[in-house]
C-alpha positions in Angstrom: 14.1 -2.9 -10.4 13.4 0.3 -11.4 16.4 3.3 -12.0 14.2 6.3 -12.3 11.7 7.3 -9.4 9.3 10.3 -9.7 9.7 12.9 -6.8 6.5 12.6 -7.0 6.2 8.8 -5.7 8.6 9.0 -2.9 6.9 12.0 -1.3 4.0 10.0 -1.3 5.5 7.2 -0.2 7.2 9.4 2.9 3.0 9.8 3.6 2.4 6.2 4.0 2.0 5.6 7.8 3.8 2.2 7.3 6.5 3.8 5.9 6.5 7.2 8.0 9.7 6.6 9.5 11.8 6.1 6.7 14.5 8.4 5.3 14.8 9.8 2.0 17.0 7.2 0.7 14.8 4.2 2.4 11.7 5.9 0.4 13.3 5.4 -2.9 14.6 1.9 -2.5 11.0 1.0 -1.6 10.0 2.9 -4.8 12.6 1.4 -6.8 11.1 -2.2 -6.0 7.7 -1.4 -7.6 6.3 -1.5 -10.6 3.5 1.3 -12.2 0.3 0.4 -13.3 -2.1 2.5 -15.1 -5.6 1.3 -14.7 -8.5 3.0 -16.4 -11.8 3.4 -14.8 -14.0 -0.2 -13.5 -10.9 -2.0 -13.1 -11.2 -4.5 -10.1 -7.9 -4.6 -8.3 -8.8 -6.6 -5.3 -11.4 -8.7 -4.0 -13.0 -9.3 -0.9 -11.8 -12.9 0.6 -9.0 -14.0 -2.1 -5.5 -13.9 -1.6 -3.3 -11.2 -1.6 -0.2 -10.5 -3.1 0.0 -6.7 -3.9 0.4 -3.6 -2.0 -0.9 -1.2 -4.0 0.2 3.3 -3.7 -2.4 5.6 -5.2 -0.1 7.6 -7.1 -2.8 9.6 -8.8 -6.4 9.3 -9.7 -9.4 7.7 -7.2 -10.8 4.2 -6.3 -13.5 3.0 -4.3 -13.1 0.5 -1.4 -16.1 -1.9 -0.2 -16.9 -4.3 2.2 -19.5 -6.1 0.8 -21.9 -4.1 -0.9 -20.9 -0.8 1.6 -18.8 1.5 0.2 -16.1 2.4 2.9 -13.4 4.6 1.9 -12.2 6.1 -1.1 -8.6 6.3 -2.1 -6.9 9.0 -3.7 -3.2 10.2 -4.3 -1.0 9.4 -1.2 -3.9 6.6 -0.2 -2.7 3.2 -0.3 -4.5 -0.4 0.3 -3.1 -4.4 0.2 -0.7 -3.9 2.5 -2.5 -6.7 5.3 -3.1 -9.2 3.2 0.4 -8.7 1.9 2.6 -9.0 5.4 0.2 -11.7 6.6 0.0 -14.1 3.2 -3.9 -13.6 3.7 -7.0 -12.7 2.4 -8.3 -9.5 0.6 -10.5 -7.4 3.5 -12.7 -5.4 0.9 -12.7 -5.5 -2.6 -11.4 -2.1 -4.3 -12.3 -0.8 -8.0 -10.7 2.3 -9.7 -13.4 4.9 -10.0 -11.3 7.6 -12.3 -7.7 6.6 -14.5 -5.1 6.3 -12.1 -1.6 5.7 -12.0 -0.8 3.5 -8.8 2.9 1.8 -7.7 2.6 -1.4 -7.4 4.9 -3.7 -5.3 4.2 -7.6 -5.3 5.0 -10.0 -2.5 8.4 -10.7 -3.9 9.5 -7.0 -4.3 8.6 -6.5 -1.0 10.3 -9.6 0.2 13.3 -9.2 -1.5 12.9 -5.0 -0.6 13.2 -5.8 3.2 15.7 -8.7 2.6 18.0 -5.8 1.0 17.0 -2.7 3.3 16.7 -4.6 7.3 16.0 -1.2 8.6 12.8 -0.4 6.5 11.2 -3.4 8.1 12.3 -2.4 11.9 10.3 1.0 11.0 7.4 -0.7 9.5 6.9 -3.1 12.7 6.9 -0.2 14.8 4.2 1.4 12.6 2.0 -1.6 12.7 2.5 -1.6 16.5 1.1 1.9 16.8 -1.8 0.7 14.1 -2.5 -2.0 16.5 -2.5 -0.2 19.7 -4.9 2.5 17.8 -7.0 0.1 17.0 -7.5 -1.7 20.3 -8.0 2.0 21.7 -10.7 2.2 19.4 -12.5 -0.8 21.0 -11.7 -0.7 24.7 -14.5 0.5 27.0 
């Protein structure tokens, strides 16, 4: 576990939608349960149908996200990815490469297990959040 946080990380944290209601002090724990990672451009961090283990916080720098052969997003500082995969022991929904170097915080399926084991309240506000995802997302495709 790590002592020292960057400002910088739990503000961006605080911008995470799954983590949007979280205080200051919730923000850091999550942050504290992570691990940086500094990969340099072409590095493959996730692919399309294999498992996933790794929630992943752009911290700086860019990647690009695909679904098949489509590139669908892009993910810069404050953008974050892994995080379905990661709550439902599933598989990767696109594959996603950095593009530039980038520094992103990384939190594995134990950290976050043992992150919500130790903070209950930071998975109360995360269900609500995916709630609201979910309910966005069926709005999306009503008719």
């Amino acid at each position: 576990m790590r002592t020292r946080i960057p400002k910088k990380e739990i503000d961006l944290l605080g911008q995470v939608s799954l983590f949007a209601g979280c205080s200051q002090a919730e923000l850091r724990s999550i942050a504290q349960f992570g691990s940086a990672i500094y990969p340099v451009p072409g590095i493959r961090l996730t692919k399309q149908g294999e498992p996933g283990q790794e929630f992943f916080l752009v911290v700086d720098g860019e990647a690009s996200c695909k679904v098949g052969s489509k590139e669908v997003a892009r993910f810069t500082a404050g953008g974050y990815f892994g995080e379905l995969a990661l709550l439902s022991n599933g598989y990767r929904t696109a594959t996603v490469e950095s593009v530039t170097d980038m520094e992103l915080l990384v939190l594995d399926a134990r950290e976050f297990r043992s992150m919500l084991m130790t903070n209950p309240s930071i998975g109360i506000k995360m269900l609500a959040r995916l709630a609201e995802r979910l309910a966005d997302a069926d709005a999306q495709f009503a008719i």
